[in-house]
C-alpha positions as CSV (number, residue, x, y, z in Angstrom):
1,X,-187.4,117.5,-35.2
2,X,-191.1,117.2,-33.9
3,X,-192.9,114.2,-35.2
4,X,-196.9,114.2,-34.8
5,X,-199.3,110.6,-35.1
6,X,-203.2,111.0,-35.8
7,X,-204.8,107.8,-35.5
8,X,-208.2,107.4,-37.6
9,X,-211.7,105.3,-37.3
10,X,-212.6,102.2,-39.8
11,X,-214.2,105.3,-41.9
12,X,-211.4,107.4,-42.5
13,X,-211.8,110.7,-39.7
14,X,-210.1,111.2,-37.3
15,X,-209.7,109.7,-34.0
16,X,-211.1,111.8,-30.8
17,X,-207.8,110.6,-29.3
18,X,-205.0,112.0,-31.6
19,X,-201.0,111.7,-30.0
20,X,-198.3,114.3,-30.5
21,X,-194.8,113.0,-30.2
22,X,-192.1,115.4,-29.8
23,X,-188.7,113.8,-30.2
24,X,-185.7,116.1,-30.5
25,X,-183.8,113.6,-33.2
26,X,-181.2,116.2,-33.6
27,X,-181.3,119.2,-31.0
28,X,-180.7,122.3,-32.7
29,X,-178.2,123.6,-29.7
30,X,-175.9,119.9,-30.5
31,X,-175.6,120.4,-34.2
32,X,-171.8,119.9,-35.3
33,X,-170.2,123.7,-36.4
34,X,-167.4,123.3,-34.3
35,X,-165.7,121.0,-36.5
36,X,-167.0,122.0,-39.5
37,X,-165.5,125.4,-38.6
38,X,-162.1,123.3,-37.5
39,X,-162.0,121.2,-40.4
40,X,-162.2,124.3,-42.6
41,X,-159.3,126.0,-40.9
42,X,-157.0,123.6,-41.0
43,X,-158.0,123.1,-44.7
44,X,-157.4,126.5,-45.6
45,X,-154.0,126.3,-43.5
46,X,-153.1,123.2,-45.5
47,X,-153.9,125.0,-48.9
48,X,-152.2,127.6,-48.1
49,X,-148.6,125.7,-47.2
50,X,-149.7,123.2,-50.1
51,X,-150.6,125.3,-53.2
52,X,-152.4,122.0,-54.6
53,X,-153.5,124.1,-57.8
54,X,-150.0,125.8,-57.8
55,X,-148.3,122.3,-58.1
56,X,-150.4,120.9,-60.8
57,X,-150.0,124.0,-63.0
58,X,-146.3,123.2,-62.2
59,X,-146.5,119.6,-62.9
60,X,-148.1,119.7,-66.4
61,X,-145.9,123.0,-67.4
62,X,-142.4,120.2,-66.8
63,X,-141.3,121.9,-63.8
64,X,-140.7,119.3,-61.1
65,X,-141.3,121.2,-57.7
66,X,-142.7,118.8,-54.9
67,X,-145.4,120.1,-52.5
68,X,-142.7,120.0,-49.5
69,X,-140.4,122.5,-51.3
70,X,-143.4,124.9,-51.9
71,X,-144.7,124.1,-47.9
72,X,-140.6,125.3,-47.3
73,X,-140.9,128.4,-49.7
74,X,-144.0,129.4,-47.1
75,X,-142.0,128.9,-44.0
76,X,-139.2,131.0,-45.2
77,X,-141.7,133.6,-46.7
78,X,-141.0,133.3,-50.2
79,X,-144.1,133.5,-52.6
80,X,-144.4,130.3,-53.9
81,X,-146.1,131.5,-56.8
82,X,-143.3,133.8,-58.2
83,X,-140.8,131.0,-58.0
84,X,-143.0,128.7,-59.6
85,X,-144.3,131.3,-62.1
86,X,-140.6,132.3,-63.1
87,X,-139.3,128.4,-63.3
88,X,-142.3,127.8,-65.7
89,X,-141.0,131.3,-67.5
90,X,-137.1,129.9,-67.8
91,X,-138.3,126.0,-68.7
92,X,-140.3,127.3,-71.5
93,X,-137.8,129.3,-73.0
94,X,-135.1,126.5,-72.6
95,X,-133.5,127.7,-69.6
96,X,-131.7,125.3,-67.1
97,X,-132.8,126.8,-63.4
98,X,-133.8,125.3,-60.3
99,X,-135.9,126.6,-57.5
100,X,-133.1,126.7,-55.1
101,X,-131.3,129.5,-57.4
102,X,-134.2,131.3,-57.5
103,X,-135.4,131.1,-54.2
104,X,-131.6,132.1,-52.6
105,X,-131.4,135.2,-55.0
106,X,-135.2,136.4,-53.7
107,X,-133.9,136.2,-50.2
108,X,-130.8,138.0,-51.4
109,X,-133.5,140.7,-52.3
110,X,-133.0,140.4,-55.8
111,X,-135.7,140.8,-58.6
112,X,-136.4,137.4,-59.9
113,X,-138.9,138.1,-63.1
114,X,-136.4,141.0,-64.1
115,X,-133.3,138.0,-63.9
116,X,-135.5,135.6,-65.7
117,X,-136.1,138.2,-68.6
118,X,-133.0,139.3,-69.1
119,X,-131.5,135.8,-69.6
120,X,-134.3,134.7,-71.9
121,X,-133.7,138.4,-74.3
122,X,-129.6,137.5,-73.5
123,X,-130.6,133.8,-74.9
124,X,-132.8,134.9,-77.5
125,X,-129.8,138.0,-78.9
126,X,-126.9,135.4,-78.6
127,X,-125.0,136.8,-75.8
128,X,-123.2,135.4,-73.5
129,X,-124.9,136.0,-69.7
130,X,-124.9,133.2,-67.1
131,X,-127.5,133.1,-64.4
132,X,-124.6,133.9,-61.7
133,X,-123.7,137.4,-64.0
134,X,-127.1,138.6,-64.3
135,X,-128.1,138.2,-60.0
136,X,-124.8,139.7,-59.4
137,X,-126.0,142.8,-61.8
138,X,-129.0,142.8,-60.7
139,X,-127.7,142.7,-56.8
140,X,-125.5,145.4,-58.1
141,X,-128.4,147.7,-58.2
142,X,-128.5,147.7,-62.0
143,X,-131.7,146.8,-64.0
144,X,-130.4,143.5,-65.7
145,X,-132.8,144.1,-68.1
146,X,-132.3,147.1,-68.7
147,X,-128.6,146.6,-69.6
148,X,-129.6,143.4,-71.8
149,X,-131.8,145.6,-73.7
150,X,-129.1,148.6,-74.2
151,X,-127.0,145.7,-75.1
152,X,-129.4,144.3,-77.8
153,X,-130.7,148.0,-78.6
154,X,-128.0,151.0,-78.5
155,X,-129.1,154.0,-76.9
156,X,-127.8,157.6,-77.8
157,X,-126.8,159.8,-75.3
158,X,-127.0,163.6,-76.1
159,X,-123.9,165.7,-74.5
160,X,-124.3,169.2,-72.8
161,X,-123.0,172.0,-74.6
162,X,-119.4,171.8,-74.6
163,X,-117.5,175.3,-75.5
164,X,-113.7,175.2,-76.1
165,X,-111.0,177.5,-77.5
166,X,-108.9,177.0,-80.8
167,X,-105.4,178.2,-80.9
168,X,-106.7,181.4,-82.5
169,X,-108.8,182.0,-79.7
170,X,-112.2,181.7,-81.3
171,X,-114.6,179.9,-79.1
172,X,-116.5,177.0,-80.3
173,X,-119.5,175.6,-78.7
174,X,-120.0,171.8,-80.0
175,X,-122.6,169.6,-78.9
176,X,-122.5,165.5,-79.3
177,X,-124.6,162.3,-79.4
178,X,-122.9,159.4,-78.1
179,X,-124.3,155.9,-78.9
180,X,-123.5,153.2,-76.6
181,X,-124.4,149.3,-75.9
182,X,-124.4,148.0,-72.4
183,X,-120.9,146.3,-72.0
184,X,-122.4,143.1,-69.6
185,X,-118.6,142.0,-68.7
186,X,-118.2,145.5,-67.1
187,X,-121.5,146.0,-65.9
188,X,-120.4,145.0,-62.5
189,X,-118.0,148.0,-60.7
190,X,-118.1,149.7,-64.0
191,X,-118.6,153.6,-64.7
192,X,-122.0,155.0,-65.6
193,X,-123.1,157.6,-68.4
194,X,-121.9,160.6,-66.5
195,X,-118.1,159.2,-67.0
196,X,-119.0,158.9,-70.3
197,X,-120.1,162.4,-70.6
198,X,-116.9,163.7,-69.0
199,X,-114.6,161.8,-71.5
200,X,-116.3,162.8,-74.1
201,X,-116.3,166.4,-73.3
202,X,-112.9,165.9,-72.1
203,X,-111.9,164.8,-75.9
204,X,-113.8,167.2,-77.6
205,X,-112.3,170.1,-75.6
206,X,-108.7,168.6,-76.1
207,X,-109.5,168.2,-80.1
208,X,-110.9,172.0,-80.5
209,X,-107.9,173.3,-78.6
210,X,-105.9,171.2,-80.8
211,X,-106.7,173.2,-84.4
212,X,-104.6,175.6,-85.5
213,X,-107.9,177.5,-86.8
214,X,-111.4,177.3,-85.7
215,X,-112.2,176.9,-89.5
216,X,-110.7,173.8,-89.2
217,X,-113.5,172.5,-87.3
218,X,-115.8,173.8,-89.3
219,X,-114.6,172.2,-92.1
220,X,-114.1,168.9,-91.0
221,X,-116.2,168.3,-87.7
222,X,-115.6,164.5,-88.3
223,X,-111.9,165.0,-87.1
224,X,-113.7,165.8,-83.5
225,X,-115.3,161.9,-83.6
226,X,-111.6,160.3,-84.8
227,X,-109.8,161.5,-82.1
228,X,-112.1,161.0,-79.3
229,X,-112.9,157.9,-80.6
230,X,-109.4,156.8,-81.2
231,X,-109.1,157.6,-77.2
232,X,-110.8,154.7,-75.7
233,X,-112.6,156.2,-73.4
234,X,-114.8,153.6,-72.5
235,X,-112.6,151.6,-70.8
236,X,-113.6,150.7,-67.3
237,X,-117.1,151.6,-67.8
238,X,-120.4,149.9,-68.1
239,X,-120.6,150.7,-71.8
240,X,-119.3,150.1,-75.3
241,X,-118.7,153.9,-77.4
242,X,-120.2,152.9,-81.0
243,X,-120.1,156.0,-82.6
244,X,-119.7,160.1,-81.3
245,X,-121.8,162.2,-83.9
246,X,-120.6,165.8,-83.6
247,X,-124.4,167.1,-83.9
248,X,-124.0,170.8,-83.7
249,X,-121.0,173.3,-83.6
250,X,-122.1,177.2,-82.9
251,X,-119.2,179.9,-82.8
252,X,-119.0,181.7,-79.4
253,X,-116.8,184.5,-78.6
254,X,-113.4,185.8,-79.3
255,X,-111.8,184.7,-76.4
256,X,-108.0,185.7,-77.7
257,X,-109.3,188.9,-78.1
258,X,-110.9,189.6,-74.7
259,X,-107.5,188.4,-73.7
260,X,-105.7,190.3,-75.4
261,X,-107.7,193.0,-74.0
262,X,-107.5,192.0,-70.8
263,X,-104.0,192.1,-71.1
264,X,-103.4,195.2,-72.5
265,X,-105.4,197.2,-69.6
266,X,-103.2,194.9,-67.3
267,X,-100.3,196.3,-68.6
268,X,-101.6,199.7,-68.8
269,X,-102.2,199.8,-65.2
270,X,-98.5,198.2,-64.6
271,X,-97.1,200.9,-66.5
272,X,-99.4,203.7,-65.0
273,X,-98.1,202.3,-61.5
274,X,-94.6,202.7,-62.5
275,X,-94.9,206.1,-63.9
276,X,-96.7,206.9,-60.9
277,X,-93.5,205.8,-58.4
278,X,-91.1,207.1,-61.0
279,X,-93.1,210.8,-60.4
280,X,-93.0,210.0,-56.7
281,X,-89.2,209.6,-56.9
282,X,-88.5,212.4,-59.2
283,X,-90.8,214.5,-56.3
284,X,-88.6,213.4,-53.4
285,X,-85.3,214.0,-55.0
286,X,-86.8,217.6,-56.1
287,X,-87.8,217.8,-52.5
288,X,-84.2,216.9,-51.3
289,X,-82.5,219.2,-54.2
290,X,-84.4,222.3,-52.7
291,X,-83.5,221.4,-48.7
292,X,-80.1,221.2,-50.0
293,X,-79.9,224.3,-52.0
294,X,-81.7,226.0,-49.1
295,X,-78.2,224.7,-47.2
296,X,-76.3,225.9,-49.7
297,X,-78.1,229.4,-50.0
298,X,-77.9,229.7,-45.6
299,X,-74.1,228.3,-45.6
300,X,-73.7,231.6,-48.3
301,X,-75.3,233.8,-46.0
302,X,-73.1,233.4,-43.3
303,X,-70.2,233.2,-45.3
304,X,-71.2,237.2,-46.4
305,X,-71.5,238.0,-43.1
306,X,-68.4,237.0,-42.5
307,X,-66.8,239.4,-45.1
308,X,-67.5,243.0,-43.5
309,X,-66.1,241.7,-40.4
310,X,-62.9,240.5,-42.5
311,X,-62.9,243.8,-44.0
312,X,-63.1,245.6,-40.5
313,X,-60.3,243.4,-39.1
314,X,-58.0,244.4,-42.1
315,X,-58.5,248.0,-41.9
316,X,-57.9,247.9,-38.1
317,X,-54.8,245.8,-38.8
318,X,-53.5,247.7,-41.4
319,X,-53.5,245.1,-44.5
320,X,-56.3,246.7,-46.2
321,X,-55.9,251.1,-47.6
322,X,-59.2,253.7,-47.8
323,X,-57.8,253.6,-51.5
324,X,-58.4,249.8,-51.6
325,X,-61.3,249.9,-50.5
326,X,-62.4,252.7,-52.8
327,X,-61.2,250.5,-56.1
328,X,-62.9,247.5,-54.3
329,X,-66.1,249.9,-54.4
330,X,-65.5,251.0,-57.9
331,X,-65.4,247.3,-59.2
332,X,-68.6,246.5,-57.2
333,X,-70.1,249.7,-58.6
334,X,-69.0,248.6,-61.9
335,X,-70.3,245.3,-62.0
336,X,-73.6,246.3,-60.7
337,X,-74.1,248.3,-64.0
338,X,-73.2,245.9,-66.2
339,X,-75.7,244.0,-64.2
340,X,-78.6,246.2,-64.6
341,X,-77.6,246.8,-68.3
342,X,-77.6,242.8,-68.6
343,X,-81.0,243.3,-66.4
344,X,-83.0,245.9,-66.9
345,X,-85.9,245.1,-64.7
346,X,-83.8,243.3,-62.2
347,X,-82.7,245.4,-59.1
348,X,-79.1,244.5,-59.8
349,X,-76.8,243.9,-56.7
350,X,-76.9,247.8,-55.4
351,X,-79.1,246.6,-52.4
352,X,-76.3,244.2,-51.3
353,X,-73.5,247.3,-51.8
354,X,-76.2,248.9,-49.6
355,X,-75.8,246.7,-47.0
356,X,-71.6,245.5,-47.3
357,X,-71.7,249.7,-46.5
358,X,-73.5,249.7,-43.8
359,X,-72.0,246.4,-42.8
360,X,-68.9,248.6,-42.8
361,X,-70.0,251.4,-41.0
């Protein structure tokens, strides 16, 4: 700070011998930042392990949380806010929490406003979930408030197309809707909707194949509901079957027919194969008859050969006369007409005479 003195006359001017004092008060170079700048970090370092605002809001919502449990949420890196927020949530609605049970399932790595909005709906609807059911859903990997709202609100699930086969083999092609509640006692290890889907299916597949007719189910596609229904086939799972709606039922093929069909050209080519082998067999044994008359035809042969010589030996020897051999001519002579009369274009037997002569000769 400079500081400058005029002195003045008895009249008022100025004085020829003026004095300038320059006094550094407070030096520019020793003003205090430092620990301003101090004083302002550890303020903000304070504020931000005591949420001072955060506690009031606490205190005059009727949730008793002390500044050294929110300096504690910090250290362990919860957000102080979403317990504090969430306890403000349950209190209000009448719910008996306390920050510990908050703050434990938040480090299990649950979802705490989810938890809290589940129990107040579960509250609000009358049924029966307890702070420990809904973290252990939620830790599950379930949205707990999802499930609570299925439970207050039933959803409808809508079935693929499921085709099945009546005992006269007329296909049917049926689809469903299934309306379910979220069963909270079985939420935990229970099945999901694709078990659901597969019962169902299952059931209606199992009551088609049941009719005698598929007129049957035409008639009276509420029979399909009653027996699947009466199945129970949402034990072990996370939901409660209301109601199966049979929504639409198209005809589909003629599946005894095609079978039928199926079979017939099955058979057809059985018996073909069989014909075929019993032709194969018949060939052989043809085959076999023919080598053996061939045999037969040669063991002749040389049996006739045999003869001349015979004939030869019994002239030589005496045992056979020129006259019987003359009336053994005449009887070959005479058979060999009645031959050619019996054949007229056949060349009778005079060729094999023919040859007996010149066998003889």
């Amino acid at each position: 700070m400079r500081v400058v003195l005029f002195s003045t006359t008895d009249n008022g001017q100025p004085a020829t011998d003026n004095r300038i004092l320059t006094n550094s008060l407070f030096p520019m170079n020793q003003f205090p930042f430092f620990p301003l700048i101090v004083g302002g970090i550890v303020l903000l370092v304070f504020l931000y392990f005591f949420p001072v605002s955060l506690w009031i809001t606490a205190l005059f919502s009727g949730v008793r949380v002390s500044l050294l449990q929110l300096a504690f949420m910090r250290v362990r890196k919860v957000p102080p806010s979403l317990i504090v927020n969430s306890m403000i949530t349950s209190t209000k609605a009448g719910l008996a929490l306390t920050a510990n049970d908050l703050e434990t399932h938040y480090l299990a790595g649950g979802n705490v406003p989810s938890v809290i909005k589940a129990l107040i709906s579960a509250d609000k609807a009358n049924i029966p979930l307890t702070f420990k059911q809904a973290t252990a859903i939620d830790l599950a990997g379930r949205d707990v408030f999802a499930a609570v709202t299925t439970s207050v609100n039933p959803k409808v699930i809508n079935t693929p197309n499921v085709a099945a086969v009546a005992q006269d083999g007329i296909q049917l092609i049926a689809k469903a809707r299934v309306t379910v509640r979220a069963n909270i006692a079985q939420l935990v290890g229970g099945a999901g909707e694709e078990t659901i889907l597969a019962r169902v299916g299952e059931g209606i597949v199992t009551s088609i194949g049941s009719s005698r007719s598929h007129k049957e189910v035409l008639e009276n596609p509420d029979k399909i509901s009653k027996l699947v229904l009466s199945k129970g086939l949402d034990a072990g799972t996370a939901f409660e079957i209301l109601s199966i709606d049979i929504a639409d039922i198209d005809i589909g093929e003629n599946i005894g027919a095609k079978l039928q069909i199926d079979q017939a050209t099955a058979d057809l080519k059985v018996a073909e194969a069989k014909a075929e082998e019993r032709r194969a067999m018949a060939v052989a044994v043809e085959q076999e008859n023919r080598a053996k008359t061939q045999e037969a035809k040669a063991r002749v042969v040389d049996a006739e050969a045999e003869i001349p010589k015979a004939m030869a030996e019994a002239f030589r020897s005496g045992n056979l006369g020129i006259m019987d051999y003359y009336k053994m001519r005449n009887i070959q002579s005479d058979t060999d007409m009645r031959d050619s009369i019996a054949n007229p274009g056949g060349s009778g037997n005079t060729g094999k005479a023919s040859r007996d002569e010149t066998r003889l000769s």
